[in-house]
VEXKEVO-410824 format. One line per field, with one value per residue: residue number from 0; residue in three letters; x, y, z of N, C-alpha, C, O in turn. Coordinates in steps of 0.001 Angstrom, whole numbers, plus 524288, in hexadecimal, padded with zeros to 5 digits. Layout:
N
vexke = (NUM, ...) .
rose = (ALA, ...) .
n.x = (X, ...) .
n.y = (Y, ...) .
n.z = (Z, ...) .
ca.x = (X, ...) .
ca.y = (Y, ...) .
ca.z = (Z, ...) .
c.x = (X, ...) .
c.y = (Y, ...) .
c.z = (Z, ...) .
o.x = (X, ...) .
o.y = (Y, ...) .
o.z = (Z, ...) .
***
This chain:
154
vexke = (0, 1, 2, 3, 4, 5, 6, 7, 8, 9, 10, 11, 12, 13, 14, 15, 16, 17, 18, 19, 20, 21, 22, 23, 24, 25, 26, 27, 28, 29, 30, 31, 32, 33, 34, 35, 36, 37, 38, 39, 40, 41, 42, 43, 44, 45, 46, 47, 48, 49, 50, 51, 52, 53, 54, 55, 56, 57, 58, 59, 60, 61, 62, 63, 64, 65, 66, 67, 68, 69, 70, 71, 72, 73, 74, 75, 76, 77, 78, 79, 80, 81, 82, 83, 84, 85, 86, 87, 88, 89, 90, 91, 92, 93, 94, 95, 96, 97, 98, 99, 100, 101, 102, 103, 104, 105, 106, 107, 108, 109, 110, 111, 112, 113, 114, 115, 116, 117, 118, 119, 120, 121, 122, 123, 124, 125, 126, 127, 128, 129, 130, 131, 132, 133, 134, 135, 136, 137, 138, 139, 140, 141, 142, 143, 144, 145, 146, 147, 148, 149, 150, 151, 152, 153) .
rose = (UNK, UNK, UNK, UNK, UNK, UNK, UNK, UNK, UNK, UNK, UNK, UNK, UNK, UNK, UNK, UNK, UNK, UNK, UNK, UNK, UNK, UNK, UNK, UNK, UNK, UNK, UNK, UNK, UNK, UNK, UNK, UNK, UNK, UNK, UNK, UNK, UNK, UNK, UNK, UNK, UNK, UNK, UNK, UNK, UNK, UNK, UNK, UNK, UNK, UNK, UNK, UNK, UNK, UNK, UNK, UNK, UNK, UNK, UNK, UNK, UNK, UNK, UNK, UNK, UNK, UNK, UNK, UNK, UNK, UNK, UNK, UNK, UNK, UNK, UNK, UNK, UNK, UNK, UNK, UNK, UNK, UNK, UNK, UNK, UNK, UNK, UNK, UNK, UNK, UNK, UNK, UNK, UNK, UNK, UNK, UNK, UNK, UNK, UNK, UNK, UNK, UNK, UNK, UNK, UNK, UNK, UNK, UNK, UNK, UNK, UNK, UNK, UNK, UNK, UNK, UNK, UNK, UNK, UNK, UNK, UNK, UNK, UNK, UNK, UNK, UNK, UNK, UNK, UNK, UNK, UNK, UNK, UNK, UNK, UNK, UNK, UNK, UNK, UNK, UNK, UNK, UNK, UNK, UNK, UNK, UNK, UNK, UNK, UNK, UNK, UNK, UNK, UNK, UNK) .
n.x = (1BB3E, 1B8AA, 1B94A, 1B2B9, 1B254, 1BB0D, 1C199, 1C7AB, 1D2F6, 1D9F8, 1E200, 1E065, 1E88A, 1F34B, 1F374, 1F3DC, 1EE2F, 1E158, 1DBED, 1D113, 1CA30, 1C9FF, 1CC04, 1C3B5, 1C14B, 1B693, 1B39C, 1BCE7, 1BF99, 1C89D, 1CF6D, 1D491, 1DFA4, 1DD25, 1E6BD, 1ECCD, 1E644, 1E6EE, 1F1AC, 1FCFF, 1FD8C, 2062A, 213BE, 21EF3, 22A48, 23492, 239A5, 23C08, 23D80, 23608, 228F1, 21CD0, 2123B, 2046A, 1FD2D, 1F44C, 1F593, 1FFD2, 2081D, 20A68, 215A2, 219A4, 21550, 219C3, 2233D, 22034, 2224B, 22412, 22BA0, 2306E, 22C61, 22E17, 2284B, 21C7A, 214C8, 20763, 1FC59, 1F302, 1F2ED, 1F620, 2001C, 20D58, 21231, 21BDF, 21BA3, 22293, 22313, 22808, 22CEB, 22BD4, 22A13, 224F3, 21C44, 215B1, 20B56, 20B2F, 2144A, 219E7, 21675, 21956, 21E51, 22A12, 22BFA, 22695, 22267, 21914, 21678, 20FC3, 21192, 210B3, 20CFA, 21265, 21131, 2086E, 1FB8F, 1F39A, 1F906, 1FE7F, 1F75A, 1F3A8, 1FC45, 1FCAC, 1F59C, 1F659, 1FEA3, 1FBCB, 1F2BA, 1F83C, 1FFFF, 1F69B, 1F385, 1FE1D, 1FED3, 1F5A9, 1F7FC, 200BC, 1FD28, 1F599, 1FCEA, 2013C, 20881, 209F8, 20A01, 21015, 20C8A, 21440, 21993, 210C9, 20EBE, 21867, 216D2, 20F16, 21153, 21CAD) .
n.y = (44962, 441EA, 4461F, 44482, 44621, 44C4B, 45756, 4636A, 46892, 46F2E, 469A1, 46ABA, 46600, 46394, 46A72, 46AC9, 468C7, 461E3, 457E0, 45179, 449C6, 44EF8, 44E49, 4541C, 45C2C, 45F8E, 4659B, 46AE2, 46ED3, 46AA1, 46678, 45C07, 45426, 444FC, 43FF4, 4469C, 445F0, 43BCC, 43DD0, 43AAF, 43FF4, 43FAD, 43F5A, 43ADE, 441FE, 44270, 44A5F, 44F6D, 45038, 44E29, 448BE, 44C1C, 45414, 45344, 45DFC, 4693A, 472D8, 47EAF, 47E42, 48710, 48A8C, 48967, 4914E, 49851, 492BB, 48C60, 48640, 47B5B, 46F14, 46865, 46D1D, 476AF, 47F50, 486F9, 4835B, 482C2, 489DE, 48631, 47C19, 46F61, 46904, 46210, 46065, 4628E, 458B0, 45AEA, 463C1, 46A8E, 46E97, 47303, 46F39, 46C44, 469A4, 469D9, 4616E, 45B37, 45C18, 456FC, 44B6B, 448B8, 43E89, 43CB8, 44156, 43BB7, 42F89, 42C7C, 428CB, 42900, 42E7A, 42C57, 434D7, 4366C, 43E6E, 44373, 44239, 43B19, 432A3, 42F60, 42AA3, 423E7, 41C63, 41A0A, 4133F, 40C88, 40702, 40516, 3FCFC, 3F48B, 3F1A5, 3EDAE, 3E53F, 3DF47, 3DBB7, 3D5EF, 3CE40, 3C99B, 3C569, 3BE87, 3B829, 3B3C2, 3B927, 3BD9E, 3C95C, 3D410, 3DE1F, 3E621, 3E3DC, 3E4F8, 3EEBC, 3F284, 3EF5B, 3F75D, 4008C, 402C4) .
n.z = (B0BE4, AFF31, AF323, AE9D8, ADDB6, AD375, AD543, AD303, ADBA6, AE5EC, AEF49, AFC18, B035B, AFD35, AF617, AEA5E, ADE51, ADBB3, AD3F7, AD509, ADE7C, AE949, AF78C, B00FA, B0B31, B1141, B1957, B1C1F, B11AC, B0CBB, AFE74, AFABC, AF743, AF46F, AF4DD, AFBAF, B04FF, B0A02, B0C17, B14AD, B21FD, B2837, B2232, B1DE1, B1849, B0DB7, B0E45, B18A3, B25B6, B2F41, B30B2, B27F9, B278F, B22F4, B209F, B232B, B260A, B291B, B31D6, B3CFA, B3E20, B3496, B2CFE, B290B, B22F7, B1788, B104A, B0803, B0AA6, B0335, AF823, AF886, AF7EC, AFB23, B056D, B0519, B0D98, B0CBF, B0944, B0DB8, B131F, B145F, B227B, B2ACA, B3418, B3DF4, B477F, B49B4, B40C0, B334E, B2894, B1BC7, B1176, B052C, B03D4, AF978, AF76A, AFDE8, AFE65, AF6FC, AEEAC, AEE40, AF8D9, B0015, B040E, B054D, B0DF5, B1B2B, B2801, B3346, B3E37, B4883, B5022, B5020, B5772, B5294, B4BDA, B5397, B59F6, B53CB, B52C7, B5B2C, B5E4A, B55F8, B5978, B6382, B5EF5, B5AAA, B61D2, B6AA2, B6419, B60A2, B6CB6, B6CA0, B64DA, B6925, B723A, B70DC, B6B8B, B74A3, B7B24, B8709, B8C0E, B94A8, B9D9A, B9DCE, B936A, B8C9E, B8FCC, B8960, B7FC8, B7C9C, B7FE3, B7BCD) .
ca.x = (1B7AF, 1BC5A, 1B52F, 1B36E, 1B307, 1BEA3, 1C2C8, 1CDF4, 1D39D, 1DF3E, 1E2B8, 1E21C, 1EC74, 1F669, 1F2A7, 1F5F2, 1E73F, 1E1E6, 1D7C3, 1CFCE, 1C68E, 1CBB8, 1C8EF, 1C14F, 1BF08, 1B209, 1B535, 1C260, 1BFFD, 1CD1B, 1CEE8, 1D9BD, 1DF1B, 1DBE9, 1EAF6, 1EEAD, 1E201, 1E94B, 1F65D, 1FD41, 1FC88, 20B60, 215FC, 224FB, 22BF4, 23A82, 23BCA, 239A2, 23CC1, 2328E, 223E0, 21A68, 20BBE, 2001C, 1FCEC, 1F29E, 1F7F1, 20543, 208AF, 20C4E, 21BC8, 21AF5, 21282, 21E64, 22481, 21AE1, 22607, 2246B, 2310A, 22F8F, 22BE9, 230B8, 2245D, 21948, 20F33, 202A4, 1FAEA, 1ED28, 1F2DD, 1F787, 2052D, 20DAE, 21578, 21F5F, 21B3E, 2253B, 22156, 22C96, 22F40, 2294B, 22927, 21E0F, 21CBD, 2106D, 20A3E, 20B4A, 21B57, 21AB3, 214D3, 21D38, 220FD, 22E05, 22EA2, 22483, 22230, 213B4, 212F1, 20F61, 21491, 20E9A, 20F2A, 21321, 210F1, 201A6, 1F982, 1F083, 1FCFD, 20136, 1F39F, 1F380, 1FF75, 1FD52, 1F022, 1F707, 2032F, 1F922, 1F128, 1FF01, 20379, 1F465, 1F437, 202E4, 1FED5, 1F15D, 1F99E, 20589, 1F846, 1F3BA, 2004A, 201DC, 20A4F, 20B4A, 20D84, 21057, 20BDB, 21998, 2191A, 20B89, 20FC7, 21D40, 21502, 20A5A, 21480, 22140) .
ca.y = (44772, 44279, 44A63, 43F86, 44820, 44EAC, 45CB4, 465B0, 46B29, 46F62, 4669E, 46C61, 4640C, 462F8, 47052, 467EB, 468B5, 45E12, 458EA, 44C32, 44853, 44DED, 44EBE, 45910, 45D4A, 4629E, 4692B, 470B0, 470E4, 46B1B, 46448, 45ABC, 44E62, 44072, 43F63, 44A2C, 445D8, 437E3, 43DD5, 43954, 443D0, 44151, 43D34, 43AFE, 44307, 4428F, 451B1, 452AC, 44B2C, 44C2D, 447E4, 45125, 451C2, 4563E, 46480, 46C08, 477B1, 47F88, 47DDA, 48C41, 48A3A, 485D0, 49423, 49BB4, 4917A, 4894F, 483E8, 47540, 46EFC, 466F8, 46FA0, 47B08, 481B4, 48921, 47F06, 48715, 48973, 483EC, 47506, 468E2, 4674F, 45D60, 4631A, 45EDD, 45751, 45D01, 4692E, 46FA6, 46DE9, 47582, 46B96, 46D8D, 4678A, 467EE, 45C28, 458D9, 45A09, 450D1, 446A8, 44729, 438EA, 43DD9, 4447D, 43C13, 42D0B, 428AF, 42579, 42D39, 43047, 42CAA, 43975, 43604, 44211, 4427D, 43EF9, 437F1, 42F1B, 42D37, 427AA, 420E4, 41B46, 41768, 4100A, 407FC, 40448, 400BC, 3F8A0, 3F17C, 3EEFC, 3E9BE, 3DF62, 3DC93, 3DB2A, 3D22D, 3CA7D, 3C5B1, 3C184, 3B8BE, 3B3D7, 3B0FB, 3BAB0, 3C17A, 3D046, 3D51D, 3E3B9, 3E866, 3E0AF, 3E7D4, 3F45E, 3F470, 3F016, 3FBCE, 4049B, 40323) .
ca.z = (B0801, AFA6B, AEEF9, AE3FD, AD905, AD209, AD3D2, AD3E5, AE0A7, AE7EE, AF355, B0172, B0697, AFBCA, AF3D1, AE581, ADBF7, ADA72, AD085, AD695, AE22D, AEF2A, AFC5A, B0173, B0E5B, B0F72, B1D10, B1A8C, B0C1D, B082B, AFBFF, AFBEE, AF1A1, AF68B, AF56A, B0052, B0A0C, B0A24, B0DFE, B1B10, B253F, B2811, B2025, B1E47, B13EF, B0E9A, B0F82, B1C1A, B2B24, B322E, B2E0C, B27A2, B2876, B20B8, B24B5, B2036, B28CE, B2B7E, B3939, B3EED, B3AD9, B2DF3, B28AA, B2461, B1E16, B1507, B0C2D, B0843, B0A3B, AFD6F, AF327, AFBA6, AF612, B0049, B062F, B0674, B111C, B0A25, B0869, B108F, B1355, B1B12, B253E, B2F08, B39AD, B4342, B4B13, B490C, B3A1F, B30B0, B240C, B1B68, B0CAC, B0428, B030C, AF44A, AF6BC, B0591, AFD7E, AF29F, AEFE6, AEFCC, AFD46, B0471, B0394, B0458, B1255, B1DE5, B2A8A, B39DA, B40EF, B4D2B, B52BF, B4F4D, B590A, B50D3, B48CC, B5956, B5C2E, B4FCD, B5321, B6075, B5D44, B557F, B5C79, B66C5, B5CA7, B593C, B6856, B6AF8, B5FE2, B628D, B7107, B6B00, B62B5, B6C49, B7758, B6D38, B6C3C, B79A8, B7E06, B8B74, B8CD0, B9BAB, B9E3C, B9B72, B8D73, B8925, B8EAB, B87FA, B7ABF, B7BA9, B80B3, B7711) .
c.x = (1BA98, 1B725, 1B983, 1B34D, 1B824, 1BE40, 1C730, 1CCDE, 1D83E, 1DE67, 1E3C1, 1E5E8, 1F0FB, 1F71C, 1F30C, 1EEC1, 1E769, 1DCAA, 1D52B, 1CB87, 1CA32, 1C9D5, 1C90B, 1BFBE, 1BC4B, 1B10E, 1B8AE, 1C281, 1C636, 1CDB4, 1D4A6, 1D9DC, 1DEA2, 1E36F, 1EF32, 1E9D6, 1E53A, 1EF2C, 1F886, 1FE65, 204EC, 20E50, 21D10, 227CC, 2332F, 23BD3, 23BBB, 23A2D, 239BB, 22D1D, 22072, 214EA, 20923, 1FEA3, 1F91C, 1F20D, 1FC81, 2054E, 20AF4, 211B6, 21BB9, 21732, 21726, 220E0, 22355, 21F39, 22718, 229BC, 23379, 230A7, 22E77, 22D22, 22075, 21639, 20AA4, 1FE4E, 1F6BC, 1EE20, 1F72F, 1FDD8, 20985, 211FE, 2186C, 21C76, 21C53, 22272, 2243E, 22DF7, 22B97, 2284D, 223D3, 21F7D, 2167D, 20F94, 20BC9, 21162, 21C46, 21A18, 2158D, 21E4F, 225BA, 2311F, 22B36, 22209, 21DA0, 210DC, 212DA, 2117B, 210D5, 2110C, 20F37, 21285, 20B2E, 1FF6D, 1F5F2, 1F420, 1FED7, 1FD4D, 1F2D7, 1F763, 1FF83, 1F8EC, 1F345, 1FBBF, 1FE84, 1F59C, 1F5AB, 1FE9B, 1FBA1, 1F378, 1F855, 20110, 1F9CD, 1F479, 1FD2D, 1FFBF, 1F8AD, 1F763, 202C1, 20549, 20994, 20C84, 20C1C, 20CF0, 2113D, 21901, 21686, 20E3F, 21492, 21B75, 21123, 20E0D, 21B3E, 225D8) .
c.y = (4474C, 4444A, 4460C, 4425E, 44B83, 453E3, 45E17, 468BD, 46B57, 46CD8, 468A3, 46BBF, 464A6, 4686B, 46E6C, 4676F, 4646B, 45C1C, 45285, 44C3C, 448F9, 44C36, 451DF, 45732, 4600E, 465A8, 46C6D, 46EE1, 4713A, 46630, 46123, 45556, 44B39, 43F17, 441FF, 44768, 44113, 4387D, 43BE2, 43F59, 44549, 43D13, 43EC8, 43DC6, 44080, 4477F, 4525F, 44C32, 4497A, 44A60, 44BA8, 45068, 45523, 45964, 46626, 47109, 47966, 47FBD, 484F2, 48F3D, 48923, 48C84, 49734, 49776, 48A70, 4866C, 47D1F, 4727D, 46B28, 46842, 47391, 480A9, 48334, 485A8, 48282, 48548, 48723, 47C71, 47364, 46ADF, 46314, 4610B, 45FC1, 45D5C, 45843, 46288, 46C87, 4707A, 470D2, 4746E, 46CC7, 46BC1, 46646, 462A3, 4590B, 45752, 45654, 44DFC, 444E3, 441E8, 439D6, 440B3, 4402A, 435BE, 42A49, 427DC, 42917, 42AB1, 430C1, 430D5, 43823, 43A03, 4443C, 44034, 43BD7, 432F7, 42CBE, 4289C, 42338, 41C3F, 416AF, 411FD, 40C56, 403A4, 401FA, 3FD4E, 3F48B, 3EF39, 3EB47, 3E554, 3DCE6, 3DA53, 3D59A, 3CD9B, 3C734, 3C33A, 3BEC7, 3B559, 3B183, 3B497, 3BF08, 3C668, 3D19D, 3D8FF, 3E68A, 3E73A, 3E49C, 3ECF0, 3F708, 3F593, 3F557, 400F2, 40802, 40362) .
c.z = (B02CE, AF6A8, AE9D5, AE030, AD933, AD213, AD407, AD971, AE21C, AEE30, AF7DB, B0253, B025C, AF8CA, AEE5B, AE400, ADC1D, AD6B3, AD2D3, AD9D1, AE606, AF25D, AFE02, B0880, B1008, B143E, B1D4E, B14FB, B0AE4, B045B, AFB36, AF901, AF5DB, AF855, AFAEA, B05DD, B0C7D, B0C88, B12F2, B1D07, B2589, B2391, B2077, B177E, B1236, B0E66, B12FE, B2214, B2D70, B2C4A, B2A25, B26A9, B2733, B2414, B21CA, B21CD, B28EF, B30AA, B38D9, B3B06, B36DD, B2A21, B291D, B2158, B1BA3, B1079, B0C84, B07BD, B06D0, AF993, AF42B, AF772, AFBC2, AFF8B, B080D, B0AD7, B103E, B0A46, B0D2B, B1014, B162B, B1B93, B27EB, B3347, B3E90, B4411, B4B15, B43A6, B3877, B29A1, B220D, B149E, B09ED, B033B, AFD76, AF327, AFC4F, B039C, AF84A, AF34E, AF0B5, AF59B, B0101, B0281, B0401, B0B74, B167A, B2437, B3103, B3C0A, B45A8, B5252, B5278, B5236, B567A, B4DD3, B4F9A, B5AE3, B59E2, B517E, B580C, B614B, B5942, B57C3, B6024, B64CA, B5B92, B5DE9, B6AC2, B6892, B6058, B67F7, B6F6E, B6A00, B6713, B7131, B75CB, B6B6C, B70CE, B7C92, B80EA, B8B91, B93DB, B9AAC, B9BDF, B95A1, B8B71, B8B9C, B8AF8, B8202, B77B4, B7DC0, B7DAD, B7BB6) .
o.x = (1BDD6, 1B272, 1BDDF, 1B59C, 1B9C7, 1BADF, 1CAD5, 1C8CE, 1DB56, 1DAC4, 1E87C, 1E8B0, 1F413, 1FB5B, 1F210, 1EB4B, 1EB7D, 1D914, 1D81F, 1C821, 1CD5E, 1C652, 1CD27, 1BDFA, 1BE51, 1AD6A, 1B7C8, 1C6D0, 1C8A8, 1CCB7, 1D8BF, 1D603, 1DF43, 1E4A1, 1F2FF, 1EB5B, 1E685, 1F160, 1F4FF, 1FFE2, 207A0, 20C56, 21F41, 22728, 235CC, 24091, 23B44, 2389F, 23942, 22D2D, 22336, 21338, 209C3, 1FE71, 1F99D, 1EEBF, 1FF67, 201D5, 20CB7, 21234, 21FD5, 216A2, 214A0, 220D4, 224C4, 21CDB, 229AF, 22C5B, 23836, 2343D, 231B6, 22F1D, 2214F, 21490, 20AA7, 1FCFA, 1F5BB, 1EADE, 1FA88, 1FF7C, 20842, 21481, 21804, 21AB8, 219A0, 21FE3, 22371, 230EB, 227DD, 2267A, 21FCF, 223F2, 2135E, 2131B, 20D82, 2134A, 21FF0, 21D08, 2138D, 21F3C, 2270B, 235B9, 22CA0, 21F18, 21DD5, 20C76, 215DD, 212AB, 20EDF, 215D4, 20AE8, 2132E, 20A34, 1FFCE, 1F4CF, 1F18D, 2007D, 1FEA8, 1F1A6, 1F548, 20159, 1F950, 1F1D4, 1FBFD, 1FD7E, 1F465, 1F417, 1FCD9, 1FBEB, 1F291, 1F7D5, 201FE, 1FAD4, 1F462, 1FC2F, 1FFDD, 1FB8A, 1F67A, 205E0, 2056B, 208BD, 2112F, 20864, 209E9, 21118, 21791, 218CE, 2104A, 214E8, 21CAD, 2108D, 20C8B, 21D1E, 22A7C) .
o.y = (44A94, 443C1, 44527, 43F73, 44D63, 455D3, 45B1E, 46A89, 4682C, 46E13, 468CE, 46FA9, 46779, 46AA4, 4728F, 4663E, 461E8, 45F4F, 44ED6, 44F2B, 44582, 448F5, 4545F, 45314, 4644B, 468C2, 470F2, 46D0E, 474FD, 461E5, 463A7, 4528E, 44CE1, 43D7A, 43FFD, 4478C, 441CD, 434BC, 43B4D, 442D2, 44904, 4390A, 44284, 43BA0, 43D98, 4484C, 45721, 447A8, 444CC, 44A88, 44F87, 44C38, 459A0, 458DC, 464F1, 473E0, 4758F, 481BF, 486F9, 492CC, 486FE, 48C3F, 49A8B, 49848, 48618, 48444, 47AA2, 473E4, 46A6B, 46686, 474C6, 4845B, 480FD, 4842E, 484BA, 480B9, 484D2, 47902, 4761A, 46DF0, 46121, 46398, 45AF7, 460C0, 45777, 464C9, 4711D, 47432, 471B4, 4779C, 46DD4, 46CB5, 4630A, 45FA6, 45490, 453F7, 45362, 44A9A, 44144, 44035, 437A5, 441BC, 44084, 43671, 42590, 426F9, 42CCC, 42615, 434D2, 4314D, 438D5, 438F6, 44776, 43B74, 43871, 42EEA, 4283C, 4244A, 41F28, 417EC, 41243, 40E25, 407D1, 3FED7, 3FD4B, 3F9DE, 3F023, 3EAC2, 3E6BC, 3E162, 3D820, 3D59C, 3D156, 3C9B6, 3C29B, 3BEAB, 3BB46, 3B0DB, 3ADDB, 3B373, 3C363, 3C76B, 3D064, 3D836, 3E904, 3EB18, 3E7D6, 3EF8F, 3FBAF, 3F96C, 3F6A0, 40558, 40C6F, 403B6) .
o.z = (B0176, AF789, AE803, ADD24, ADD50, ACF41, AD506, ADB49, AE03B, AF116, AF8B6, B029F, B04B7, AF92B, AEC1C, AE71E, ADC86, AD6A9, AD1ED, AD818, AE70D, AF1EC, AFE02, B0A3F, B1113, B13C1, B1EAE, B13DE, B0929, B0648, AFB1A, AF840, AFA53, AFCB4, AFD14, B0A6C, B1110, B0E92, B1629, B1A0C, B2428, B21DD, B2291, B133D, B1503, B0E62, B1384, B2260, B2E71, B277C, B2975, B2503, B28CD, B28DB, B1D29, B1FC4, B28EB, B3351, B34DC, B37D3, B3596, B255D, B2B7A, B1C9B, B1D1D, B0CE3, B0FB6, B03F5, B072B, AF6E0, AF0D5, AF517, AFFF1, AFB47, B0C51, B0B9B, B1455, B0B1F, B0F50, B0CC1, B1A61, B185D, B27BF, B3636, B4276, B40AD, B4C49, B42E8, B3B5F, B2685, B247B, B1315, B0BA2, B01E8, AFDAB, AF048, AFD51, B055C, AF5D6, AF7B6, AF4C7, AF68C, B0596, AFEC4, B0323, B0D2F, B15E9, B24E7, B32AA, B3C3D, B47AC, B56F7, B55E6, B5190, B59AF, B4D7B, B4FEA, B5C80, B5C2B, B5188, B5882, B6428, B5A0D, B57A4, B5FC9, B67EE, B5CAF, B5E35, B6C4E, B6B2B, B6099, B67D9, B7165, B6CD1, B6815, B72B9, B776C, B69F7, B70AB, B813E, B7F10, B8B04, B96A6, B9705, B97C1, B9327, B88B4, B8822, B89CC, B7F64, B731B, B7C86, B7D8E, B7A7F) .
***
């Protein structure tokens, strides 16, 4: 829910005050800027190889050491952070330094390893290969069984 009038508050997800109209969630009571709710889930840094993806937890491995690898300041356990994507890495950077313009470019990052970005994914490759498959009918051409399976199969 967005709360149209102005107040002050500190931001769940990013931990930074903020003075404006958040968004409020009126079930887990967290208060959070319009600017952080909007974030992408994953994204690509230049600090860093793999991916890293909005967290609002430490995974197991990552509670001894809470050190953002940015600021190289402690990321507190109360706010948001993006983490590494990999399973074995232990990357972790508060949000307000991940989305530094200087470390982190605007655009976000298909997790391929998400089943919901897989499903996403797959629903539209198969919207693509049926309209490709629509369009060449209507132009007259033939596909065997082999043909269409090679096109829906890669």
């Amino acid at each position: 829910m967005f709360i149209s009038r102005q107040m002050s508050f500190i931001c769940d997800f990013c931990g930074i005050p903020g003075d404006g109209s958040p968004y409020l969630c009126a079930t887990c009571d967290l208060v959070v800027h319009k600017k952080c709710i909007s974030l992408p889930r994953n994204i690509m840094i230049t600090r860093h190889r793999h991916s890293i993806s909005r967290s609002y937890y430490l995974r197991q491995n990552q509670v001894e050491d809470r050190t953002c690898r940015i600021c190289y300041k402690e990321v507190g356990i109360r706010h948001g952070r993006y983490r590494c994507s990999t399973s074995d890495c232990d990357y972790i950077a508060h949000v307000h330094c991940a989305t530094d313009p200087a470390i982190w470019d605007g655009t976000a990052v298909l997790d391929v390893n998400d089943e919901m970005s897989k499903e996403a994914l797959s629903e539209s490759l198969n919207l693509i290969t049926d309209n490709l498959l629509k369009f060449m009918k209507q132009r007259g051409v033939n596909f065997t069984s082999l043909c269409i399976r090679f096109v829906n199969n890669g």
